[in-house]
Every structure is written in C-alpha cells, then in structure tokens.
Biotite code that builds the C-alpha atoms (Angstrom):
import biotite.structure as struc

atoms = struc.array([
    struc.Atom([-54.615, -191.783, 37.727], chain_id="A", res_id=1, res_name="UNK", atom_name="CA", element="C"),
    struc.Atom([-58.193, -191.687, 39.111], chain_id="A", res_id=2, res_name="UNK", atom_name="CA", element="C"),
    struc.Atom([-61.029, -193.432, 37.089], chain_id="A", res_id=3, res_name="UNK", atom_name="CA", element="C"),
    struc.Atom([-63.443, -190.649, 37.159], chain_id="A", res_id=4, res_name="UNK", atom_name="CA", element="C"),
    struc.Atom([-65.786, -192.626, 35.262], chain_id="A", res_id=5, res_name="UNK", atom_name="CA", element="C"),
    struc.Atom([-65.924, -195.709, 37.477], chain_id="A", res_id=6, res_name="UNK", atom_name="CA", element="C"),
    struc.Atom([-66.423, -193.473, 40.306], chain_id="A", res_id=7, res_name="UNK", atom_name="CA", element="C"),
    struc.Atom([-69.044, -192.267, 38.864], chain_id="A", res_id=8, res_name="UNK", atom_name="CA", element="C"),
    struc.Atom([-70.742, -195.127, 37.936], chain_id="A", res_id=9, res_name="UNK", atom_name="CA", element="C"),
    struc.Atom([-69.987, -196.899, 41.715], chain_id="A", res_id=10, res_name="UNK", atom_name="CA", element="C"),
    struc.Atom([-71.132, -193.749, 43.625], chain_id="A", res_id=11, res_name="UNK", atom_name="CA", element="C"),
    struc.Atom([-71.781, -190.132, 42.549], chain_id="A", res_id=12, res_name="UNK", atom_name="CA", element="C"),
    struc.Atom([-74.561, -191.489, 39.748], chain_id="A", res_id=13, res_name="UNK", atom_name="CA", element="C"),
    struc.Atom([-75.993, -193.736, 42.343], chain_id="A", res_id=14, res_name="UNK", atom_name="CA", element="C"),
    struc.Atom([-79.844, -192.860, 43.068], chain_id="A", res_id=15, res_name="UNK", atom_name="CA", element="C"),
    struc.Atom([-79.207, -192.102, 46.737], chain_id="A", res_id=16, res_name="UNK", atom_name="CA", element="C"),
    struc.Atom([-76.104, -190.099, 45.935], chain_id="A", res_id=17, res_name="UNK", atom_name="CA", element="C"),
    struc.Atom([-78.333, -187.740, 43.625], chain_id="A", res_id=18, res_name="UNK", atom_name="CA", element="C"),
    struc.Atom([-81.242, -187.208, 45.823], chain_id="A", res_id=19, res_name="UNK", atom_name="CA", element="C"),
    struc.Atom([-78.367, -186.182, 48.286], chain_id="A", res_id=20, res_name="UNK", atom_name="CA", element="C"),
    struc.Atom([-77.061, -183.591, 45.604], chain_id="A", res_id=21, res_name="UNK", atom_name="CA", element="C"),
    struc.Atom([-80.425, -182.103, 44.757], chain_id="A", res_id=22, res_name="UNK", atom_name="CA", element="C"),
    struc.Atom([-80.497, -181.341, 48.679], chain_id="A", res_id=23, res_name="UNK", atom_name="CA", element="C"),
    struc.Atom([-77.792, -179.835, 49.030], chain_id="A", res_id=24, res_name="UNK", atom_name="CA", element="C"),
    struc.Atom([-78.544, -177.960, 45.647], chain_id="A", res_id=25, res_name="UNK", atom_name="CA", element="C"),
    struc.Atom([-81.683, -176.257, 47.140], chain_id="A", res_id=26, res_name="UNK", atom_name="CA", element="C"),
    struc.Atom([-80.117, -175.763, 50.766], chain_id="A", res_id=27, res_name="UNK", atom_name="CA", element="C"),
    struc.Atom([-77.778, -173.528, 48.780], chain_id="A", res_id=28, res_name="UNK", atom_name="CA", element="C"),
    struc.Atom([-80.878, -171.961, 46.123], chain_id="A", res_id=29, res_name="UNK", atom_name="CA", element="C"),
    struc.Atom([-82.740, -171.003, 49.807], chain_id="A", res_id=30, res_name="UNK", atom_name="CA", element="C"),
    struc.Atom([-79.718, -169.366, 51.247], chain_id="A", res_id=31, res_name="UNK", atom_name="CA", element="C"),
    struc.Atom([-78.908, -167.453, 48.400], chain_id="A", res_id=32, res_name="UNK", atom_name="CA", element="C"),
    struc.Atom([-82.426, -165.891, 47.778], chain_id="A", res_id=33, res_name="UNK", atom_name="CA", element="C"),
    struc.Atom([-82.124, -165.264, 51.723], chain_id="A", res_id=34, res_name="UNK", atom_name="CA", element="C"),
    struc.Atom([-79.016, -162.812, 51.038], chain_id="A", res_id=35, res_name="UNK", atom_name="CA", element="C"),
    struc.Atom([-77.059, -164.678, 53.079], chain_id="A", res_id=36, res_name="UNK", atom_name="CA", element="C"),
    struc.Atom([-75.352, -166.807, 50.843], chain_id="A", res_id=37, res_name="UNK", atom_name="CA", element="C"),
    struc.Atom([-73.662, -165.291, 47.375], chain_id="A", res_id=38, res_name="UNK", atom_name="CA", element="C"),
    struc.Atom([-71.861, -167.266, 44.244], chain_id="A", res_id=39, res_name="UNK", atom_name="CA", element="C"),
    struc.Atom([-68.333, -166.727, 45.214], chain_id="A", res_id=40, res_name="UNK", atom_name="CA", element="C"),
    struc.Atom([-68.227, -165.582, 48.338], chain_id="A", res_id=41, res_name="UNK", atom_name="CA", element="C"),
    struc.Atom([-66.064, -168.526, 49.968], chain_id="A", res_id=42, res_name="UNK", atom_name="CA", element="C"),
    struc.Atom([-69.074, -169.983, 52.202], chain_id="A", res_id=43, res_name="UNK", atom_name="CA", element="C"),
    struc.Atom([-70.848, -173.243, 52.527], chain_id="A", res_id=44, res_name="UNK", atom_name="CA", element="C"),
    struc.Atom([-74.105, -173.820, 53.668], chain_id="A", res_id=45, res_name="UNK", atom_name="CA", element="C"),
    struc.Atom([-73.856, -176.752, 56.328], chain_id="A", res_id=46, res_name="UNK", atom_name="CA", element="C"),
    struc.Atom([-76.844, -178.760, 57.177], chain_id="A", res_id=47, res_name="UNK", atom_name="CA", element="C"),
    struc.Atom([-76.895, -178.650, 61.092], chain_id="A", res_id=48, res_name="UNK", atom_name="CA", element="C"),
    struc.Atom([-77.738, -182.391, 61.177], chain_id="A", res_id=49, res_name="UNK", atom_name="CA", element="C"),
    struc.Atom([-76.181, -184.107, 58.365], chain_id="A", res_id=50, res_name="UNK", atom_name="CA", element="C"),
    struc.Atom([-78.097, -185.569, 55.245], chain_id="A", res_id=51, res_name="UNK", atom_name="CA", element="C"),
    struc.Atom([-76.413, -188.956, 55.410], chain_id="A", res_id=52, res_name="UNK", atom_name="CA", element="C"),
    struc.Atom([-77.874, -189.151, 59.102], chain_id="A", res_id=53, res_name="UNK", atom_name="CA", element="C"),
    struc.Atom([-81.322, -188.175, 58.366], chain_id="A", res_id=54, res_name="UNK", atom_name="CA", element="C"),
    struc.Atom([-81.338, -184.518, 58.070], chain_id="A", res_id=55, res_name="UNK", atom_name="CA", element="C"),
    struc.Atom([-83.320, -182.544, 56.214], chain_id="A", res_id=56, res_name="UNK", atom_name="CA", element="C"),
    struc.Atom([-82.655, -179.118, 54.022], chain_id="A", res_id=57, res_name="UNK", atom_name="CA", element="C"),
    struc.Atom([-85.492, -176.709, 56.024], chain_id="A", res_id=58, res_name="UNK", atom_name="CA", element="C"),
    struc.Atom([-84.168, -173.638, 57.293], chain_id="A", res_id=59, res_name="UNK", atom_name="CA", element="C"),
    struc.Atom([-83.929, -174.547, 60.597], chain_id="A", res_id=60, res_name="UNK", atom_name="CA", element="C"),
    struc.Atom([-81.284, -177.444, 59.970], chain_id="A", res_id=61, res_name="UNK", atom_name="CA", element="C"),
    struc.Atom([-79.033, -174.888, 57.948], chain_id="A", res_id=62, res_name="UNK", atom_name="CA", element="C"),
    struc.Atom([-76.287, -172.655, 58.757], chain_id="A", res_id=63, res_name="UNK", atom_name="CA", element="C"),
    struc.Atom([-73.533, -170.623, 56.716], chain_id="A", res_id=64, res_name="UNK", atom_name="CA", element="C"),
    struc.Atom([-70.216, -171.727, 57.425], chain_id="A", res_id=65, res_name="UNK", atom_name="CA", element="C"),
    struc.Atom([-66.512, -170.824, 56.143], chain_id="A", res_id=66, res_name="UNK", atom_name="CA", element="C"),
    struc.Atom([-65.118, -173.471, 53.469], chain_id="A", res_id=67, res_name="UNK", atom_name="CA", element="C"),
    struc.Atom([-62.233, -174.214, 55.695], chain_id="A", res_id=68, res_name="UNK", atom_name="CA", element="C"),
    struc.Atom([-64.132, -174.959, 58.810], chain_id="A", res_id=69, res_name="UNK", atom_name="CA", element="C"),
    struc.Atom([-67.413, -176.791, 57.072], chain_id="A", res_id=70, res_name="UNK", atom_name="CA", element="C"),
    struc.Atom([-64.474, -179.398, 55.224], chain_id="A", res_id=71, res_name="UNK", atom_name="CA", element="C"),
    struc.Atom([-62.167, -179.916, 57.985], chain_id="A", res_id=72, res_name="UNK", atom_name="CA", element="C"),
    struc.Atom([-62.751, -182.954, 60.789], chain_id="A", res_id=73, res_name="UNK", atom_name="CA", element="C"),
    struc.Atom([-61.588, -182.349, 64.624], chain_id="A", res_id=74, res_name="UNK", atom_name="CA", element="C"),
    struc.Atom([-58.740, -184.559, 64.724], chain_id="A", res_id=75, res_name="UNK", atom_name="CA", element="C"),
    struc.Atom([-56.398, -186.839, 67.213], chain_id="A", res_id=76, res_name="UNK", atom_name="CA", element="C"),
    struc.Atom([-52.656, -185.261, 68.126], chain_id="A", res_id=77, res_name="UNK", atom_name="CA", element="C"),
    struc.Atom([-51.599, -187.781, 65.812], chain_id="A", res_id=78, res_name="UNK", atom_name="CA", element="C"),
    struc.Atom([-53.824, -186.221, 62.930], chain_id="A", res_id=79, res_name="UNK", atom_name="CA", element="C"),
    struc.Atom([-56.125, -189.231, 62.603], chain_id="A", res_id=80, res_name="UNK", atom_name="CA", element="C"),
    struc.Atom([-60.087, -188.240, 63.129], chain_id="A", res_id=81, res_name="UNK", atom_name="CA", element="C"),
    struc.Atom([-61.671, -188.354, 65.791], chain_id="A", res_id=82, res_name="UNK", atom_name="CA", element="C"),
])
C-alpha cells in the first residue's frame, strides 16, 4: 500500500516541489484565459523546455498537448526509455 503521507512529506511538500506546482498552476490559468485550454477538455499544457531543466512558464515556452502524448516517454524496442 503506498504511504501517501511519507511521500508527501519526502517530496510533493518539499519547497522546490511547490514552486514547481505553482508554475505549472499558472501555465495552465494563462492558457485557459487564452481560449485555448478548457477544464475538461483532455489537454495538457507542456512547457517547451522543462521546469526541472530551467524553463520558465512565459508563453513562448508553452504549448497544448494531448494527455497521452505530453505523459508518454519515446522508448527502446525493449520498452525501457530512451
């Protein structure tokens, strides 16, 4: 059974892990007052370069992207990542 609670205290409530939230929080606000985003409607807003390399959440860094091809990772033909 997963320990929700320890994860939370070892990485999701971590300052760093936060900041990273509230980012991708507003990335999503801007899109949606944009039109191109809507509550529901399947999408994700990807940040072009990532946050956890530096990027930032201007307009320029973001793009809409389906759920299914914002979470999935090119992989190996022996399904490890690349």
């Amino acid at each position: 059974m997963r320990d929700y609670k320890k994860e939370y205290a070892t990485y999701q409530g971590t300052e760093e892990q936060k900041k990273n939230r509230a980012q991708r929080n507003k990335a999503r606000r801007m899109l949606e007052k944009e039109g191109r985003v809507k509550k529901g409607d399947g999408k994700d807003v990807d940040h072009t370069k990532p946050l956890s390399k530096g990027g930032t959440s201007t307009e320029k860094n973001l793009r809409v992207k389906s759920k299914s091809a914002n979470r999935s990772f090119p992989r190996n033909s022996d399904k490890s990542m690349k």
